[in-house]
N, C-alpha and C positions, 0 to 999 in steps of 0.2 A: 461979739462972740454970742452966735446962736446961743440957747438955752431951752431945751425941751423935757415938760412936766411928761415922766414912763409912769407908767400902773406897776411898771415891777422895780426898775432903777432908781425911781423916783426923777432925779434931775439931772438930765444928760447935758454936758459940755460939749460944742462942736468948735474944734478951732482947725484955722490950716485947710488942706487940702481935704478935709470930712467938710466943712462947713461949707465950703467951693461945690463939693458935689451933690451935697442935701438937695437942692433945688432943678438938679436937671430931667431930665425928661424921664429918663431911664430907670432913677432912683424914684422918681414920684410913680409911676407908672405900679411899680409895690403899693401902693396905698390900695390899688383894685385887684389884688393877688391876695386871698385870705390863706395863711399859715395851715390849715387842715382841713384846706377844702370844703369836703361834704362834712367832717364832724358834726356841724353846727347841726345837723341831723339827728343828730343825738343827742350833745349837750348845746343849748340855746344861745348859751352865752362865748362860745368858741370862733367869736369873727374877728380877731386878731389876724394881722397882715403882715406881708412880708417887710412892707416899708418899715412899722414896729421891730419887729427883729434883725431887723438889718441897723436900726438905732443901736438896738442892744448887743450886737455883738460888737460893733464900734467901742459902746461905750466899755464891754469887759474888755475887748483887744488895748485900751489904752491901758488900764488896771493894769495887765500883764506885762506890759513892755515900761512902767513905773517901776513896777517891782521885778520887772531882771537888769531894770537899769540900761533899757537902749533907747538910742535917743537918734537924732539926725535922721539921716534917708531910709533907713531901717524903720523905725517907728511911724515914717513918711509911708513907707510902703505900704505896710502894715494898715495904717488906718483905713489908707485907699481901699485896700481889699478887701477890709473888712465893712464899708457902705456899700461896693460893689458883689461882694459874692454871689449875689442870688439874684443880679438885674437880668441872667438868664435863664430864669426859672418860667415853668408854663403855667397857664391859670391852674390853678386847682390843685397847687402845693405839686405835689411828685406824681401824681394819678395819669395823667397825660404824657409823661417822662419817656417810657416806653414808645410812644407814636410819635414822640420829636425825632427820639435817637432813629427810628425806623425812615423816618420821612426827610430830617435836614443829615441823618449822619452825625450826629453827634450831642450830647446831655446837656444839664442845664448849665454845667459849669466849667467848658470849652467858651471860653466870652471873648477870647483875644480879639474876634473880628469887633464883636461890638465896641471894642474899649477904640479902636480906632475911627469909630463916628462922632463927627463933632454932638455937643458941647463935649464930651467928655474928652477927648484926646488932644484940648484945648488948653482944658484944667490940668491934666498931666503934667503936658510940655511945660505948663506955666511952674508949676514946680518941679521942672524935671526929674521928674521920676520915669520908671521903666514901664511899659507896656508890658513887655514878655515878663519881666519879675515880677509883677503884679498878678499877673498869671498862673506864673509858677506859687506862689504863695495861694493862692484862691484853688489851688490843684493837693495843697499839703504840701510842695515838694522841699525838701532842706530842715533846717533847723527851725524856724521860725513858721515856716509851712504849715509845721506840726500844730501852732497854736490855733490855725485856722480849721484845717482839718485832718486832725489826728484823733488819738485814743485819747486825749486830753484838751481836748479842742474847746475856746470857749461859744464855738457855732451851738455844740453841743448844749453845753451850758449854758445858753441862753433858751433854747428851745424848750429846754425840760420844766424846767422853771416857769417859763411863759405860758407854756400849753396846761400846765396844771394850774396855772392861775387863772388864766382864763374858761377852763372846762371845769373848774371848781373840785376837779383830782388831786386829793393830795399826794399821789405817790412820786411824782415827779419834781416832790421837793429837794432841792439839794443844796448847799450850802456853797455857793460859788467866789463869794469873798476867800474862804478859807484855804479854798480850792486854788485861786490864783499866789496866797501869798507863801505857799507850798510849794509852788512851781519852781525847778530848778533844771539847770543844763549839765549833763553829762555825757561828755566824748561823743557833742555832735546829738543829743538827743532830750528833749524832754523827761521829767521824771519829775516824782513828790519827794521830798527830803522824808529822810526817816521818821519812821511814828507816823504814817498817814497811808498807810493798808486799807484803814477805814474808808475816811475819802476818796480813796480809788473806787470802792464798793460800791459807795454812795453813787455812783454814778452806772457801774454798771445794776445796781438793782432797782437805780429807778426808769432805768430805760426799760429795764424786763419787765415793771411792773404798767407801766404804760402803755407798751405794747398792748395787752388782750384790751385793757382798759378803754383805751382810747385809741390809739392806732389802728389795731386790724377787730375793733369791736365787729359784731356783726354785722350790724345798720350803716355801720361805716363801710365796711367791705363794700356788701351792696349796693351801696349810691354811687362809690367808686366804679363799680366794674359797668354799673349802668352807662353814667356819665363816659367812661372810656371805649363803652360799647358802641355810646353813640357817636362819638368823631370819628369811630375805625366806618361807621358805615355812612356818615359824612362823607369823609375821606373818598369812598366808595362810588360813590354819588356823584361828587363836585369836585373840584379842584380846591384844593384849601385858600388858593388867592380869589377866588371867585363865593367863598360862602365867609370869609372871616375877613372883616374891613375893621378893623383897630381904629376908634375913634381918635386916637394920637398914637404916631408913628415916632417910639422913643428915641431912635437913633439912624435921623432925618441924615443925609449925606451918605453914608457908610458904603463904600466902594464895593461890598458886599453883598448878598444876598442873603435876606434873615429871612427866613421862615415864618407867618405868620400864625404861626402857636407861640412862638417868642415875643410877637409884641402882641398879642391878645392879654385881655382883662377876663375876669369871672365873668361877667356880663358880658360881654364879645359874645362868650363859647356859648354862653346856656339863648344869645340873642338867634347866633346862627343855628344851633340844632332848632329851637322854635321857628327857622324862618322856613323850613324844610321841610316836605310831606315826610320822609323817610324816616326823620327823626324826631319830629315834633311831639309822637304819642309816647316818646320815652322819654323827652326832656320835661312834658307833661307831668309825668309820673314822680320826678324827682322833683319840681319844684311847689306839687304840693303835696309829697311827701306819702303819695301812694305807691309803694315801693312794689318791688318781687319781694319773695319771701322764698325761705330755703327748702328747695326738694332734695337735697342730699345736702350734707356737714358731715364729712367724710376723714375719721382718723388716717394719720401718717401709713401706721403700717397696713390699713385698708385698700392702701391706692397702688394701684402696680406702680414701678420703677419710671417706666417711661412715661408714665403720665403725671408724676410730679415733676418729670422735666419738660413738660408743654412751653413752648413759647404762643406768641399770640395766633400766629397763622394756624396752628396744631389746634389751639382753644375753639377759634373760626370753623375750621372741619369739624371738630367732634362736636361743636353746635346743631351743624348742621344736621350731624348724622344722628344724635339724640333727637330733632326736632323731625326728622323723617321716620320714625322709629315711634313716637307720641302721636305722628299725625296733629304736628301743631307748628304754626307761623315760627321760622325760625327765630323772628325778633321777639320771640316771647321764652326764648332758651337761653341763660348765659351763664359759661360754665368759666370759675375763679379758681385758676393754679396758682397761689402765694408761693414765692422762691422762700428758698430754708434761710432764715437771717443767718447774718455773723455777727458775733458778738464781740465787735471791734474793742472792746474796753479790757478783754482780756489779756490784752496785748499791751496795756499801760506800763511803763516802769515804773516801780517802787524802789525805793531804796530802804535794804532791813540788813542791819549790821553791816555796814559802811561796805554793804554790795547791792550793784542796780539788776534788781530782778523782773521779770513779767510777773504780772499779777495775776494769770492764771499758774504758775508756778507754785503762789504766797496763798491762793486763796481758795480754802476747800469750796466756796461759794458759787466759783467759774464752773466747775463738772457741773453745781446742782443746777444753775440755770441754766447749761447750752442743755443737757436732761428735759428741763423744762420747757424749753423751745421748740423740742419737737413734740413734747407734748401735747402742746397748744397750735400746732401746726391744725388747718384742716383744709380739706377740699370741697369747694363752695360748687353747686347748679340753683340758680336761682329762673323762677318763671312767676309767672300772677297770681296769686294766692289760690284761685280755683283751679290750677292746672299742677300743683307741685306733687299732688299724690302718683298722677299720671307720668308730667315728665322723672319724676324719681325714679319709680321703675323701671324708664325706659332708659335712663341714665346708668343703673347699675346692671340691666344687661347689655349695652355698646360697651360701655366701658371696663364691663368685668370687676368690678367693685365686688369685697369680700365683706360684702355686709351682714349676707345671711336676713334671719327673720329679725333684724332690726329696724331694716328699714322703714317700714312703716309704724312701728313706735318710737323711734327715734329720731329719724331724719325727715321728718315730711311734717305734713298738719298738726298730726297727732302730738308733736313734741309744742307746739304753741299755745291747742287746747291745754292738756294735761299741767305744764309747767308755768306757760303764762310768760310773755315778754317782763320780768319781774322790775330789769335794772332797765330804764330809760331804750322803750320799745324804740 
């Protein structure tokens, strides 16, 4: 029986069909997948991987299925899904997610094809377990679904906790022992037994507070839209089978057609943008951390309607048309529309006086942070530190931005001299 020393779990058991799949292609291939991408941008010490969290939601998914008491091809399932959920993930955490779903048709966690390349579909049959249930589980769907990904999910649970460990935040602490042995089923769904309002909380407010923190910080933003700026003009350029050669190809046989952002590593994407005239001076940029810098940060109710519904191609034009408008290279224009999160955790069941209610029902808490979320919404144009005064202005007249005489004390230079990058530039 495997035995693996975690930084957060301490000592993880692998038995069965987890310890079968520890070692295959697919599962190892996470070890070159870092958990938040560019973070490390920000906070130094944030190179936790997906291999890492895919231990640790294995090792909660057992906790939970001890404590509801399921045992045999349920808990068989269960494990499987939970080392596999993320073998379909792209390098650089969720950043690239967008360009898969646009390029293969479908996210990181549509994996049925993969689960049918050997070794994996080897391991399965050997303990015949299901493909499609395994699936279906790695998708949320059913009763047990929910533990993987739901409003109580411990994917969740394990990420908040790990990302605050590792980025040295503590807001993302939550108490996931507690969390599991509160877990209960009713009429087909998850819920926390009574008295545990709290712990439902504990998890939507540490998501909310890790959001600005770490998640959509700024210098995170930034490196993000960089890095995804430059595979869309990769993409552009090349053929994705002709600029990304995946040093091990995870799921060797597979009757299928994988995408090669799927079996790309961190190093693959940042090898091929360096290998490339087109991209090289932005991949450049990011790996030694001389960034863009913000010529607009643009409130919710600042931004017309239809431009916080941009998708990427929309982003693409009004690039262009800002960067025709500045009289500058458009690859020194990139303008970031954040969608409006959900804040899935409001949707939790509690149970309070021997009734199962949502916890945005139970909890004045839910109004103040979805409030909150749009608060902290902003609209990013990012260019080269000597060009943001320029493309700013020419960003809020294309775009019609209701900034008024802010802009230039606010949104541009002037807000870096005066205020000073204070929290970890």
């Amino acid at each position: 029986m495997p035995t693996i020393k975690d930084s957060v779990h301490n000592h993880i058991e692998l038995t069965g069909v987890g310890a079968a799949l520890l070692d295959t292609p697919s599962v190892q291939r996470l070890r070159y997948v870092r958990q938040l991408g560019t973070v490390s941008l920000v906070y130094p010490s944030a190179n936790h991987t997906r291999f890492e969290h895919s231990l640790g939601v294995y090792h909660l998914i057992r906790q939970a299925c001890a404590h509801l008491d399921l045992d045999g091809p349920a808990t068989e399932h269960l494990e499987a899904a939970a080392m596999l959920h993320d073998i379909g993930h792209t390098a650089f955490s969720h950043n690239l997610e967008p360009i898969l779903e646009r390029e293969a048709g479908r996210g990181h966690d549509a994996v049925e094809h993969l689960l049918e390349a050997a070794p994996i579909a080897e391991i399965l049959a050997e303990y015949d377990l299901s493909t499609r249930r395994i699936c279906s589980l790695i998708a949320g769907d059913g009763t047990l679904g929910q533990l993987l990904a739901g409003e109580l999910d411990v994917d969740r649970m394990d990420y908040l906790i790990r990302d605050a460990h590792h980025t040295g935040v503590p807001y993302g602490t939550i108490d996931p022992g507690r969390l599991l042995r509160q877990l209960t089923i009713v009429e087909g769904d998850l819920a926390l037994e009574e008295g545990n309002v709290q712990s439902a909380e504990s998890l939507l407010i540490a998501r909310a507070l890790m959001n600005p923190t770490v998640y959509n910080h700024h210098v995170s933003r930034i490196s993000k839209a960089m890095l995804r700026r430059g595979i869309m003009r990769l993409f552009e350029a090349v053929e994705p089978s002709d600029c990304l050669e995946p040093m091990v190809d995870p799921w060797p046989g597979t009757p299928h057609r994988v995408h090669p952002l799927r079996q790309a590593t961190d190093h693959d994407i940042l090898v091929a943008l360096s290998s490339h005239k087109e991209t090289a001076p932005l991949v450049r940029r990011i790996v030694t951390r001389d960034l863009y810098k913000r010529a607009i940060w643009a409130e919710y109710d600042t931004v017309p309607e239809e431009i916080r519904s941009f998708d990427a191609t929309d982003c693409l034009e009004a690039e262009r048309a800002i960067a025709t408008r500045a009289d500058v290279d458009p690859a020194q224009v990139i303008l970031d529309v954040p969608s409006r999160g959900d804040i899935r955790e409001a949707s939790s069941r509690v149970i309070v006086n021997g009734e199962v209610r949502r916890l945005g029902q139970q909890s004045p808490l839910v109004a103040a942070l979805q409030s909150n979320d749009a608060s902290q919404w902003r609209l990013g144009v990012y260019a080269p530190a000597e060009l943001t005064e320029h493309v700013g202005k020419a960003t809020v007249d294309e775009l019609g931005l209701d900034l008024g005489d802010r802009l230039i004390r606010e949104y541009t230079r002037g807000l870096h001299r005066q205020l000073g990058e204070f929290t970890n530039p």
